[in-house]
C-alpha positions in Angstrom: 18.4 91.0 62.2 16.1 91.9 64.8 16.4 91.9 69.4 14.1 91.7 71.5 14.3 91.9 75.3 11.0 90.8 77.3 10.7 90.6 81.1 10.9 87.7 83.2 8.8 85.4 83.0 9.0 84.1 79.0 5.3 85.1 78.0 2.9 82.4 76.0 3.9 83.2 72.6 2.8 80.7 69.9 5.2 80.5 67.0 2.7 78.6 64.8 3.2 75.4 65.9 4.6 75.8 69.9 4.8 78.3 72.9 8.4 78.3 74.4 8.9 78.8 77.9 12.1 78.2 80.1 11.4 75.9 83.5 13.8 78.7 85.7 11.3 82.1 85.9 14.1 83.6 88.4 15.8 85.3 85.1 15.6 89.0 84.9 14.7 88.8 81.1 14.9 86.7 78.2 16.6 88.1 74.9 15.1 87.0 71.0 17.2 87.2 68.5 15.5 86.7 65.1 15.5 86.6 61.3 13.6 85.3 58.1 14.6 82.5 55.7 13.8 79.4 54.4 10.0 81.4 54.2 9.9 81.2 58.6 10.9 82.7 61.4 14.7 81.7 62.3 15.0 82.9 66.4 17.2 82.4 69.3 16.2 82.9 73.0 18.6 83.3 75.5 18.4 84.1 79.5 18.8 87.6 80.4 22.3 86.2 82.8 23.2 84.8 79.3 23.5 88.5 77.6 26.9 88.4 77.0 26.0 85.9 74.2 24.2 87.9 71.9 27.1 88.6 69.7 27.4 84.8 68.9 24.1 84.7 68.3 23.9 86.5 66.1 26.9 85.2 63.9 25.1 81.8 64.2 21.8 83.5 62.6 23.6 84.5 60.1 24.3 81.2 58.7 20.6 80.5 57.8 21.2 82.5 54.8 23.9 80.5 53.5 22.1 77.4 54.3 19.1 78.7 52.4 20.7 79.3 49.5 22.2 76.3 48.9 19.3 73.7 49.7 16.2 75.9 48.7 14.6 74.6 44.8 13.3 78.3 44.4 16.7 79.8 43.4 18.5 79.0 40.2 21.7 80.0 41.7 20.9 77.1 44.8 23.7 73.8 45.1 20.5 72.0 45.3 19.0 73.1 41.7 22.1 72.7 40.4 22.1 69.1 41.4 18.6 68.6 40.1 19.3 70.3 36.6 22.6 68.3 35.7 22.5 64.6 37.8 19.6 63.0 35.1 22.4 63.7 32.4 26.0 63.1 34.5 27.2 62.5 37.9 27.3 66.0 39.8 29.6 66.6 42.5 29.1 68.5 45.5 30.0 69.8 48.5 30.5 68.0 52.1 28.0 69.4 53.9 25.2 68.6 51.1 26.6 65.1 50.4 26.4 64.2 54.2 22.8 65.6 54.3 22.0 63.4 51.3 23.4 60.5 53.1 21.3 60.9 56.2 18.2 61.2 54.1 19.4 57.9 52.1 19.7 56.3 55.8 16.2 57.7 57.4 14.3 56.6 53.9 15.4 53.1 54.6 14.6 53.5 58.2 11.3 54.3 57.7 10.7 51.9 55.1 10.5 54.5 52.5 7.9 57.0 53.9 10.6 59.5 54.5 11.5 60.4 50.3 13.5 63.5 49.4 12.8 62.6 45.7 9.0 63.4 45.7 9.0 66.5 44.2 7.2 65.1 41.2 4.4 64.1 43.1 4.0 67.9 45.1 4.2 69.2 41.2 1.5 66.4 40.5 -0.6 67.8 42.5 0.2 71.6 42.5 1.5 71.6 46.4 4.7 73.0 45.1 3.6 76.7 43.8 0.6 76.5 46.8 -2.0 75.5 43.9 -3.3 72.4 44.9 -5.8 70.5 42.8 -6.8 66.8 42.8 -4.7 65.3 39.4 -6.3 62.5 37.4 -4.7 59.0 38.6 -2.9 58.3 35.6 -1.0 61.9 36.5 -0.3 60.0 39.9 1.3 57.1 38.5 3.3 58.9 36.0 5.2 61.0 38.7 5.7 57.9 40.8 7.6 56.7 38.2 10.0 59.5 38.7 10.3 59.1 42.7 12.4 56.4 44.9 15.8 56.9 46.6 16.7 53.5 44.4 17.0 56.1 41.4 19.9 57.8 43.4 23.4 57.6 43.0 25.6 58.5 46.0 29.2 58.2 44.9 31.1 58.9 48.5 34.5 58.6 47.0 33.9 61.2 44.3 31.2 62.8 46.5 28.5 63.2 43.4 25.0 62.4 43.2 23.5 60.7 39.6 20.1 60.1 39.1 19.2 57.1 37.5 15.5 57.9 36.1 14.7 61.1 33.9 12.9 63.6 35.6 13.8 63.2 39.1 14.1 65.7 41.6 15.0 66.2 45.3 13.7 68.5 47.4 14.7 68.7 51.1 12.1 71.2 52.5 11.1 68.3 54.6 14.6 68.2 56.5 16.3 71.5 55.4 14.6 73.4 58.8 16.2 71.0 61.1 19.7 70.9 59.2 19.8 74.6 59.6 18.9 74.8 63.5 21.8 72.0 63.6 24.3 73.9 62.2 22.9 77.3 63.9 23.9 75.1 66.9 27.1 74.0 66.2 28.1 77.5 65.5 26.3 78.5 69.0 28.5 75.9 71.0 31.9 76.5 69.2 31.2 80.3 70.1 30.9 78.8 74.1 27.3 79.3 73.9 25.7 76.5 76.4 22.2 77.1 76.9 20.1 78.3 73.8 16.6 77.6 72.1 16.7 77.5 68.8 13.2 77.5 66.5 12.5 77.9 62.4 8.9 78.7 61.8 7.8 76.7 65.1 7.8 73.6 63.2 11.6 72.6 64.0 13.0 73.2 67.5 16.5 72.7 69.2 17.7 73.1 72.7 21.2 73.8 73.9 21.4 73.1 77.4 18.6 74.2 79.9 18.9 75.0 83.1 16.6 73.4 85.9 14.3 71.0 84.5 15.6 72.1 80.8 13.5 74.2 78.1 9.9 74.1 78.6 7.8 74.2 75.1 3.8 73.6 74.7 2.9 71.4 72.4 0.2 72.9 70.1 -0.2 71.5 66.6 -1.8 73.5 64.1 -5.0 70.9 63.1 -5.5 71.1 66.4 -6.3 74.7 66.6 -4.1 75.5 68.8 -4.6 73.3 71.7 -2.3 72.1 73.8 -1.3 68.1 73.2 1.2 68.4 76.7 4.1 70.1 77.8 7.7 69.4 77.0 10.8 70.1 78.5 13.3 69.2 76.3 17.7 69.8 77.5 20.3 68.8 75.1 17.9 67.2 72.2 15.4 68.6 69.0 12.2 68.4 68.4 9.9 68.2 65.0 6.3 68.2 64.4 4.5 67.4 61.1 0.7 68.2 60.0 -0.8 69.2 57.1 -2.7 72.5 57.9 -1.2 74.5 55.9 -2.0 73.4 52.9 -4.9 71.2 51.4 -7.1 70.9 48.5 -10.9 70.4 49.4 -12.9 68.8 46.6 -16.5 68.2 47.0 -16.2 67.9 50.6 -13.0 65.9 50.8 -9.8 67.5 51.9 -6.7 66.1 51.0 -3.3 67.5 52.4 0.0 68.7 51.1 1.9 66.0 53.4 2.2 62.7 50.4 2.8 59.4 50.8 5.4 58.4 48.2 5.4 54.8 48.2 1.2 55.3 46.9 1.5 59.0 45.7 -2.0 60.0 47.4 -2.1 62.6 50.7 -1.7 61.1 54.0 -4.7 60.5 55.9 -4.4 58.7 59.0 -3.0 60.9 61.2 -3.6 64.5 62.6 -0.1 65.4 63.6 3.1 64.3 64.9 5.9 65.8 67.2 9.3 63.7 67.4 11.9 64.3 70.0 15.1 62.8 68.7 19.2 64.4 69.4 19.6 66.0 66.0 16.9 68.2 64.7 17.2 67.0 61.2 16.4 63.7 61.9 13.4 64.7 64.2 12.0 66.8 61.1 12.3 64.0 58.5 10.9 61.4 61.3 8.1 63.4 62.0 7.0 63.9 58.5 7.8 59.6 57.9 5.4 58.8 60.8 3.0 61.5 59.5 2.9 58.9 56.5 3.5 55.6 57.8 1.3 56.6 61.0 1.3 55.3 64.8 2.4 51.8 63.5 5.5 52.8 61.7 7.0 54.7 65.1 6.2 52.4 67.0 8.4 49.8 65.2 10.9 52.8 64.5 11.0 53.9 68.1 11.2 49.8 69.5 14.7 49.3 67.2 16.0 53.1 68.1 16.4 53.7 70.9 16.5 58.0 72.4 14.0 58.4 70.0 10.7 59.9 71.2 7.6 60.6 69.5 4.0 61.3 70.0 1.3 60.4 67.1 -1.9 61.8 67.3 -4.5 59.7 65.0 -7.4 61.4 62.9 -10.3 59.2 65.0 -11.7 61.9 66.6 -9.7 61.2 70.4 -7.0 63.8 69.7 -5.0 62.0 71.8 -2.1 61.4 71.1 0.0 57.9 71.4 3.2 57.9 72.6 6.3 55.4 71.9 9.8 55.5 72.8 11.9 57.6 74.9 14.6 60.6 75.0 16.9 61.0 77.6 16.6 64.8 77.6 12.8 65.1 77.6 10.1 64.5 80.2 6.5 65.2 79.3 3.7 66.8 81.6 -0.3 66.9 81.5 -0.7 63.5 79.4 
């Protein structure tokens, strides 16, 4: 566990994907409290006249390791490994938190008329995204691990509370949602603790804000494909935020990048879009909703963000504009310098 105290003002700091900033500069200093798991950076900021808070802070941090080892598919010991080893063969029960995660995944994959897919773990395998060794698979490979994907080959029993997988060799992995499930709980612990105004980031990617004073918590938008410049500014109270691009990884063959971010209703990379930042009130559903509309593209939010409504996000297409389109709206957020 790691503090840090910086003076007043909040200084342009770009945690991968966003700079954070607060909207009131009249604060004597800002305190970061910070840790690693899930492979990011798990951090808290708080105003200096919040202080006091520090100690519930830093109880809440310290729930991102529980969190991580029970969703994470890269420990043995993991609820969520468990789940993947024994459901193909019988019904496997787990806990509430997990079963109500799985639920809200079942419920955004129909949403998003199946763009958002916790089962397509065969597909990152298919293509070596999984272990960070990505290579173009032979389209045969394709087919055969879309065989083993769909949320129709999941069992959710809510009575028993198990999961059963109908199809051999299926897998869920929830790397897509798991950041913003962890900054939700981090936040429920933060509030039962009396903690009102926070800001809450994993890896830069996933983003919640307690409170806000003034105009609320001021963050930059800056996706990664876009090297860094700045799409607008946000400031966000009371609400989450996502973003989805596929930087980070990519396989380039003979000139052709395709990138780690798949669709699973075809099995290939999607293409269509540079990135995507959602602002929704939980930050698991902004996470998996940024990654859907990464897939299904300006089209899909648009009809998402028409029949639900507090739900904002801003797609940026790969035309060559890099600008982005925005549909919908969040009570909490207003957006500057678009």
């Amino acid at each position: 566990m790691n503090v840090e105290r910086s003076p007043s003002p909040l200084s342009r700091r770009d945690l991968l994907a966003f700079s954070f900033f607060r909207s009131d500069a009249g604060a004597p200093h800002w305190v970061r409290l910070h840790r690693a798991a899930m492979a990011c950076r798990f951090e808290i900021t708080l105003s200096g006249e919040d202080e006091a808070q520090v100690p519930a802070a830093r109880a809440a941090l310290d729930e991102a390791d529980r969190i991580e080892a029970a969703l994470t598919v890269f420990r043995e010991t993991s609820e969520l490994v468990r789940v993947n080893r024994t459901a193909g063969r019988v019904a496997a029960a787990v806990d509430e938190d997990l079963f109500g995660l799985l639920q809200l995944c079942r419920r955004l994959h129909a949403e998003t008329e199946g763009a958002f897919d916790i089962t397509s773990t065969p597909l990152s395998r298919c293509w070596g995204f999984l272990k960070r060794e990505g290579r173009l698979p032979a389209a045969e490979e394709i087919e055969s691990a879309r065989a083993r994907v769909g949320m129709d080959g999941v069992e959710l029993d809510p009575r028993a509370r198990t999961v059963r997988f109908t199809r051999a060799g299926m897998e869920l992995n929830l790397g897509s949602v798991g950041k913003g499930y962890a900054l939700g709980k981090l936040g429920q612990g933060l509030r039962a603790r009396g903690v009102a105004h926070a800001l809450l980031s994993a890896g830069g990617s996933s983003v919640l804000a307690l409170g806000g004073r003034g105009a609320g918590w001021c963050i930059d938008v800056r996706p990664r494909r876009l090297q860094g410049e700045r799409l607008c500014r946000l400031y966000l109270r009371d609400g989450a935020m996502g973003t989805s691009g596929a930087g980070e990884q990519y396989v380039d063959v003979e000139g052709k990048r395709y990138g780690h971010v798949l669709d699973p209703r075809t099995g290939w990379p999607a293409g269509q879009t540079l990135s995507v930042t959602v602002v929704a009130a939980e930050p698991a559903v902004a996470d998996a909703l940024s990654t859907a509309f990464f897939v299904g593209g300006a089209e899909l939010a648009r009809r998402y963000c028409q029949a639900h409504p507090d739900t904002l996000a801003m797609v940026t297409p790969d035309d060559g504009t890099r600008r982005p389109l925005v549909f919908g709206h969040f009570a909490g957020a207003k957006l500057e310098g678009m």
